[in-house]
Short mmCIF file of the C-alpha atoms (twelve columns), coordinates in Angstrom:
data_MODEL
# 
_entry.id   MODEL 
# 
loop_
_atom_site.group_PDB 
_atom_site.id 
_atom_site.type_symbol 
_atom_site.label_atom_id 
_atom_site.label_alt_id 
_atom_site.label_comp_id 
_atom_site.label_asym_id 
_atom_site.label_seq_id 
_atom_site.Cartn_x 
_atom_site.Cartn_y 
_atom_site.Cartn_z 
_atom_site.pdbx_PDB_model_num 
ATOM 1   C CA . UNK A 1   -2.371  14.427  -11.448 1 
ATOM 2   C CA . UNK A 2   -4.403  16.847  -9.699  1 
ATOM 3   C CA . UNK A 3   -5.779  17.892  -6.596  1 
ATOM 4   C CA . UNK A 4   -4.784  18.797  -2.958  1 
ATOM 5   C CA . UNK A 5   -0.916  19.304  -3.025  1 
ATOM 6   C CA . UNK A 6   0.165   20.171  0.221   1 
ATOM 7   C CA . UNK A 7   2.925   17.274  0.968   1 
ATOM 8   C CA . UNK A 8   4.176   17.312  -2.745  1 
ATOM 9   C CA . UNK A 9   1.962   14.504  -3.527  1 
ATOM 10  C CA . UNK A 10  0.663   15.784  -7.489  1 
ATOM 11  C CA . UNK A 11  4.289   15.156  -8.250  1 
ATOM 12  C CA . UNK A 12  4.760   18.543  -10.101 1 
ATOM 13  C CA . UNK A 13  7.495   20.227  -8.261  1 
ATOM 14  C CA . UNK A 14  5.338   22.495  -5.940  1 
ATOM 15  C CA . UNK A 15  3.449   22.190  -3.101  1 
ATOM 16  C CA . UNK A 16  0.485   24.292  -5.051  1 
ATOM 17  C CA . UNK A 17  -3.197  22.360  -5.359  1 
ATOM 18  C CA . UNK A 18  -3.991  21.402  -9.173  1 
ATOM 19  C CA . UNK A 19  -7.348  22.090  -9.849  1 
ATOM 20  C CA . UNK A 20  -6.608  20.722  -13.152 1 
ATOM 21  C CA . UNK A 21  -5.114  17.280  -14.685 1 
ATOM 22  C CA . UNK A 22  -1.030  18.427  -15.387 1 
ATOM 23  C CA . UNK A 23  1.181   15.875  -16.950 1 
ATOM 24  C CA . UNK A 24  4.186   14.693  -14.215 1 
ATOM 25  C CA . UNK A 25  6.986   15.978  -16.443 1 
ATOM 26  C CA . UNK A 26  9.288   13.500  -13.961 1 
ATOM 27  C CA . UNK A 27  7.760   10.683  -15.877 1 
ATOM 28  C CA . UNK A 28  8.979   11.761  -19.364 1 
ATOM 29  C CA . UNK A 29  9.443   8.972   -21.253 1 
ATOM 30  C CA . UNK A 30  8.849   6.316   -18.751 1 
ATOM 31  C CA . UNK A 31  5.345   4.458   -19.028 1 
ATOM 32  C CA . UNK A 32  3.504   3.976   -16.062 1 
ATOM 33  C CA . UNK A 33  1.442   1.210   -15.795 1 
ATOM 34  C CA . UNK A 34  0.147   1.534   -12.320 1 
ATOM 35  C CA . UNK A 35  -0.782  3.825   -9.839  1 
ATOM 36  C CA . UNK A 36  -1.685  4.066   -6.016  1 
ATOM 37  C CA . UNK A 37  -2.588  7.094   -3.827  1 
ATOM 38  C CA . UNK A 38  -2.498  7.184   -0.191  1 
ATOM 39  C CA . UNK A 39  -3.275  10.109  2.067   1 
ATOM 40  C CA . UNK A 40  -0.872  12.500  1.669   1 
ATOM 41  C CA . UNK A 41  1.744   9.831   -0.471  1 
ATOM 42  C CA . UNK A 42  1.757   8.517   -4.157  1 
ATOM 43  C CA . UNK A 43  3.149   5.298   -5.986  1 
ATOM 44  C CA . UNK A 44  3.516   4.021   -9.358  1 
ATOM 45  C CA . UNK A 45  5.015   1.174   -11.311 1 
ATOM 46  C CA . UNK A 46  6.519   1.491   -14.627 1 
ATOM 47  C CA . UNK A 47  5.543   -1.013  -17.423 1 
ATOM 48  C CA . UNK A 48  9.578   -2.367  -16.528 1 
ATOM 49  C CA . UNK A 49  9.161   -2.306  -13.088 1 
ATOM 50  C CA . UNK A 50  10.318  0.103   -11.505 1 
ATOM 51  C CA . UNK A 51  8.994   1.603   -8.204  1 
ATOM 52  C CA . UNK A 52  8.519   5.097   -7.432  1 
ATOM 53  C CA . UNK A 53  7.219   7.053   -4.690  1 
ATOM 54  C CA . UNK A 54  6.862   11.066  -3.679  1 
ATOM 55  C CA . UNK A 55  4.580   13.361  -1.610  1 
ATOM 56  C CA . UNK A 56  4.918   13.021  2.191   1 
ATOM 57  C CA . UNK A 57  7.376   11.129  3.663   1 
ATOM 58  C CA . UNK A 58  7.137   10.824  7.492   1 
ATOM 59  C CA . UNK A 59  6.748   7.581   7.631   1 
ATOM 60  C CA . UNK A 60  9.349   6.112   5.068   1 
ATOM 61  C CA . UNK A 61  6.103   5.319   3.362   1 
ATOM 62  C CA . UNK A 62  7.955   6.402   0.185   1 
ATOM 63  C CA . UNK A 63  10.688  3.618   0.618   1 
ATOM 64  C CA . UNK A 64  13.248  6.102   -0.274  1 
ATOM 65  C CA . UNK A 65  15.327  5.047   3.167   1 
ATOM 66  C CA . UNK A 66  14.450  8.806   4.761   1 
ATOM 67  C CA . UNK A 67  11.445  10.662  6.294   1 
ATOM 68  C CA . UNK A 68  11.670  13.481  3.803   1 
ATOM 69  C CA . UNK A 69  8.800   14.310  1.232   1 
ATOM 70  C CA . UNK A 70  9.073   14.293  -2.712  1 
ATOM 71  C CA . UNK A 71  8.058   16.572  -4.572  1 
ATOM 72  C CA . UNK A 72  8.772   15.115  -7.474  1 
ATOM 73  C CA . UNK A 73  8.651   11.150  -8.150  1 
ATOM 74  C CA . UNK A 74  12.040  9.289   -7.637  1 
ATOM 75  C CA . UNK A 75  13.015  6.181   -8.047  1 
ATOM 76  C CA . UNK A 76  12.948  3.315   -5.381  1 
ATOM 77  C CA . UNK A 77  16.737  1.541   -5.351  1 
ATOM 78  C CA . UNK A 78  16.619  -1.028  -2.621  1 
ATOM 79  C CA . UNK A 79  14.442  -4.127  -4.348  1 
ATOM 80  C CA . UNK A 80  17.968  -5.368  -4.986  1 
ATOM 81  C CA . UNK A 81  16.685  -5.109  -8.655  1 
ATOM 82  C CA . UNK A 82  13.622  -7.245  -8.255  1 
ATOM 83  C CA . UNK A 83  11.139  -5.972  -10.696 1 
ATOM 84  C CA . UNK A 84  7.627   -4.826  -8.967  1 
ATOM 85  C CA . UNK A 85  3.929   -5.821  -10.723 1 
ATOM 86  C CA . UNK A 86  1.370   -4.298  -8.488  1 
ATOM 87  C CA . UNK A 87  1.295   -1.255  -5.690  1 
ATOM 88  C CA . UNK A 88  -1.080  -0.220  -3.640  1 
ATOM 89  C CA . UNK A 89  -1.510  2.139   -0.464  1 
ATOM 90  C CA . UNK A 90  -2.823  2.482   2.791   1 
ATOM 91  C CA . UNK A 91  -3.052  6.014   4.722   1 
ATOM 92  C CA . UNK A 92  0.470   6.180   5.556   1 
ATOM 93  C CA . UNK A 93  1.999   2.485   4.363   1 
ATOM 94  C CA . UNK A 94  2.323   0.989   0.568   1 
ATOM 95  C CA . UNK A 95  2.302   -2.487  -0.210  1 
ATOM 96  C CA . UNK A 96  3.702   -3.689  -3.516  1 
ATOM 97  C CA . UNK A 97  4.249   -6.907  -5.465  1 
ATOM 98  C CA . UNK A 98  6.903   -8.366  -7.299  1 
ATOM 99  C CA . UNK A 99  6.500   -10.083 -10.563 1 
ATOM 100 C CA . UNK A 100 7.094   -13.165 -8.925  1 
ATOM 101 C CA . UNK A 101 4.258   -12.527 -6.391  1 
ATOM 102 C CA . UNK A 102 6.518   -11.646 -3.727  1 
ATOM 103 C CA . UNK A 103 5.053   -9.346  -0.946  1 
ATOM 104 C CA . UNK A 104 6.092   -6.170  0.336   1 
ATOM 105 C CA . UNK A 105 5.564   -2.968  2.683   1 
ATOM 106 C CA . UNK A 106 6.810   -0.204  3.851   1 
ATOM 107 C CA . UNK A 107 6.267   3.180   6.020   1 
ATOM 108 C CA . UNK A 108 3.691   3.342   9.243   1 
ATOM 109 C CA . UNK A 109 3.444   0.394   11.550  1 
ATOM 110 C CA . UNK A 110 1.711   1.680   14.316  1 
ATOM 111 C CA . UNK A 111 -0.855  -0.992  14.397  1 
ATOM 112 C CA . UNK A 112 1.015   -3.916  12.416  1 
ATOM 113 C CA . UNK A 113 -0.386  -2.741  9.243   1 
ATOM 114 C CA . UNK A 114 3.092   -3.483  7.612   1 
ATOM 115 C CA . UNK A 115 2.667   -7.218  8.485   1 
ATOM 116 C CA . UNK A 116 6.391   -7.743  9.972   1 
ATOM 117 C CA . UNK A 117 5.310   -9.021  13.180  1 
ATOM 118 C CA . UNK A 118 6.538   -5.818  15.262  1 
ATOM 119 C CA . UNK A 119 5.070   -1.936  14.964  1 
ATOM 120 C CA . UNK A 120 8.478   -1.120  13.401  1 
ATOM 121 C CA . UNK A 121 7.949   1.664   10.702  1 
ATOM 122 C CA . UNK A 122 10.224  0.083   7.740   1 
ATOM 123 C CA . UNK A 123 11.774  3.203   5.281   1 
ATOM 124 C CA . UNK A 124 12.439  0.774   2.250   1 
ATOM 125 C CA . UNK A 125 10.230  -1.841  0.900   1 
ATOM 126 C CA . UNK A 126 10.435  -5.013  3.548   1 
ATOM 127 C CA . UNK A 127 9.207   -8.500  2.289   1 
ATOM 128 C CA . UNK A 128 6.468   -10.200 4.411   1 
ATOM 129 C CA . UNK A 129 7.929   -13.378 5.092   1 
ATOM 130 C CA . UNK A 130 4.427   -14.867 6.916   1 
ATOM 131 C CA . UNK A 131 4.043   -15.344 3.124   1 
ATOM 132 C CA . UNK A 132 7.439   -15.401 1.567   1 
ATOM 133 C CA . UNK A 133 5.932   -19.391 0.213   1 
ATOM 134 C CA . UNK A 134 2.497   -17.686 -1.450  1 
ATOM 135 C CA . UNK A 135 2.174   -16.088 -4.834  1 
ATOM 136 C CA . UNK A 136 0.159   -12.829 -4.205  1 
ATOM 137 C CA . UNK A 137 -2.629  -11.618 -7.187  1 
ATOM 138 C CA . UNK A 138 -3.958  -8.694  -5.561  1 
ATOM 139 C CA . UNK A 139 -3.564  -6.425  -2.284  1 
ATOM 140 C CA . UNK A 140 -5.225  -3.439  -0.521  1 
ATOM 141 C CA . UNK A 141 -4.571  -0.955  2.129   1 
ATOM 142 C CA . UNK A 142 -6.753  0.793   4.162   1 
ATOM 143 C CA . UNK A 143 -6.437  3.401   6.819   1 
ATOM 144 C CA . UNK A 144 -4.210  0.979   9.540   1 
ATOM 145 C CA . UNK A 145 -4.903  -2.535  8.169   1 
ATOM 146 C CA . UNK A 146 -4.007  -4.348  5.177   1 
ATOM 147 C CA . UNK A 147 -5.121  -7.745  2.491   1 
ATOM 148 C CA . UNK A 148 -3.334  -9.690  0.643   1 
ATOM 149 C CA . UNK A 149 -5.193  -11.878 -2.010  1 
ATOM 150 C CA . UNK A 150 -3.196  -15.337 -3.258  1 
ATOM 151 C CA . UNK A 151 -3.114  -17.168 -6.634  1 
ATOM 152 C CA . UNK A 152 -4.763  -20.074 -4.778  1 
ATOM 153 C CA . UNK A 153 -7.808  -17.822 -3.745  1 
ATOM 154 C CA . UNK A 154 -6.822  -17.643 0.372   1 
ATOM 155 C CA . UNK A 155 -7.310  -14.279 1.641   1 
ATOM 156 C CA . UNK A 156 -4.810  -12.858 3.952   1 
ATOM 157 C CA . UNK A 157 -5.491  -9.743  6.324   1 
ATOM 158 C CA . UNK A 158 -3.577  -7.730  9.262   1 
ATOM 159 C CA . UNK A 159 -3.134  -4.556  11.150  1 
ATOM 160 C CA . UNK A 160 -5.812  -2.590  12.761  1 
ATOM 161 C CA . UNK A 161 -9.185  -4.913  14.166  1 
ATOM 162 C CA . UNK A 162 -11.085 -2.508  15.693  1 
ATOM 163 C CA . UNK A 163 -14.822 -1.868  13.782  1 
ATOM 164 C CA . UNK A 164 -16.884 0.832   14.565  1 
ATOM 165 C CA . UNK A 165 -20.632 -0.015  13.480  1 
ATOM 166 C CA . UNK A 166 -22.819 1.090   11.530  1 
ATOM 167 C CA . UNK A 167 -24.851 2.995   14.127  1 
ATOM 168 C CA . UNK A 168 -21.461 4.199   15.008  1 
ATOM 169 C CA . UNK A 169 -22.640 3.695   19.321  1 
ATOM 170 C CA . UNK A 170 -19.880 1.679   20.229  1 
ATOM 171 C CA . UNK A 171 -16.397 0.363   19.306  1 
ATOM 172 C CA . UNK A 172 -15.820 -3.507  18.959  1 
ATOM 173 C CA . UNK A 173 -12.677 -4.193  20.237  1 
ATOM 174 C CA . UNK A 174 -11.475 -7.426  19.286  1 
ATOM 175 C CA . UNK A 175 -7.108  -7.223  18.431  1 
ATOM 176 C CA . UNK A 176 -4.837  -6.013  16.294  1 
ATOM 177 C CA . UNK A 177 -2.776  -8.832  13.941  1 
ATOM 178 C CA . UNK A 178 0.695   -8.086  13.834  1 
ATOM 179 C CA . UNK A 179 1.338   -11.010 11.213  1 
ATOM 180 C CA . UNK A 180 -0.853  -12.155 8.176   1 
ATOM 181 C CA . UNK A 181 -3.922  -14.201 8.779   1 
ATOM 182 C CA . UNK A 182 -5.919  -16.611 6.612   1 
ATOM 183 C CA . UNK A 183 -9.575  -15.378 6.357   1 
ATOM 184 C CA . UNK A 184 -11.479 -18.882 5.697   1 
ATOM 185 C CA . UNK A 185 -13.650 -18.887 2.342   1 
ATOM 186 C CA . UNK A 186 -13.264 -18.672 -1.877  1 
ATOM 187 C CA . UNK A 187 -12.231 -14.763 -2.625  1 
ATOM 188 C CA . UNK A 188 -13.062 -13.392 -6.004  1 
ATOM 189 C CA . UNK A 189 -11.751 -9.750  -6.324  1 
ATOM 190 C CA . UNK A 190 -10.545 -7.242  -3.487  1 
ATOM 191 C CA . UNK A 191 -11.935 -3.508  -2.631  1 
ATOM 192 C CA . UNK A 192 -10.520 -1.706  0.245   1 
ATOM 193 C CA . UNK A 193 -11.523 1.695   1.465   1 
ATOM 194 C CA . UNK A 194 -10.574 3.856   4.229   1 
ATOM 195 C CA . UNK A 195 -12.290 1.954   7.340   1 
ATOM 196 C CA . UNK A 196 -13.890 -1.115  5.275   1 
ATOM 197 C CA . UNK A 197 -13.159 -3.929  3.015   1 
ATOM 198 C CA . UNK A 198 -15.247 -5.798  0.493   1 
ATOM 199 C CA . UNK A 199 -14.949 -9.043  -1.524  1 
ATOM 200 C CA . UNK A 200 -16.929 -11.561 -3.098  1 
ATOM 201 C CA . UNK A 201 -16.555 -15.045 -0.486  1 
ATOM 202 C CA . UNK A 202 -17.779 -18.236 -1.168  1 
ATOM 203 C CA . UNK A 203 -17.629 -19.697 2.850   1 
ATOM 204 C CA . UNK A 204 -17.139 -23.021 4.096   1 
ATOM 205 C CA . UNK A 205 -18.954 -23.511 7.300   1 
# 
């Protein structure tokens, strides 16, 4: 990892940038298979499942059950030993996937990015259970929203639904969805940035 450092986030033990690639010396040993950076926060999945998180903590986006920061990765032990596939991040929440395709979030909920049905922020890994029946292939997080791709190609999205436009003049201001929602259409594969979100639809009209 390298880069900014300030929250702990490289996962090297300091809080000093990186202007260069240094190997996480936590991860000695253990093979990482998957990797997600949010803001300030970082996530990975070992190739046997495990979940870690470390950089800043405020939120319990690290699942760790605290507020604290990490500098260094640890472990996440409250999955009650469900084995995790896929991780990904939003600006201040993470979003990861068991290997059965079950869902789940944690950390800022401001906006219902965590998909719970409250604004709760959650400080260890919560499972969605608007789609506890769906098998989930793919997710995304963005700034305050989040998506959720199935096996059976519906496309699920919540949190923040307020778009600025491209001429950036006004605000649209439509609501904010506490709770997964089915986005009508065929979804081939899932991009989210910071504000935006892109995929490939096929739409039934």
């Amino acid at each position: 990892s390298w880069g900014r450092n300030q929250n702990g986030q490289l996962g090297l033990g300091t809080t000093e940038d990186s202007p260069v690639p240094q190997k996480i010396k936590a991860f000695q040993g253990i093979s990482i298979k998957m990797v997600a950076a949010g803001a300030e926060h970082t996530a990975a999945i070992s190739k046997e499942g495990a979940l870690y998180g470390w950089g800043w903590g405020r939120y319990g986006n690290l699942g760790l059950g605290d507020r604290n920061d990490r500098l260094v990765p640890e472990k996440v032990s409250t999955l009650n030993e469900e084995k995790m596939n896929m991780v990904a991040c939003g600006w201040r929440h993470t979003i990861s996937v068991s290997v059965i395709g079950g869902l789940y979030t944690y950390g800022w909920s401001k906006y219902g990015q965590l998909g719970h049905g409250d604004f709760e922020d959650h400080l260890v890994p919560y499972k969605v259970e608007a789609l506890a029946d769906s098998s989930i292939k793919q997710i995304s997080g963005g700034w305050r929203h989040t998506m959720a791709l199935t096996s059976d190609g519906k496309l699920y999205g919540w949190g923040w639904n307020k778009v600025e436009n491209e001429n950036k003049l006004s605000l649209v201001y439509i609501f904010e969805i506490h709770s997964p929602i089915l986005n009508s259409g065929e979804i081939t594969p899932l991009n989210m940035s910071y504000h935006y979100i892109a995929s490939v639809c096929f739409l039934i009209h």
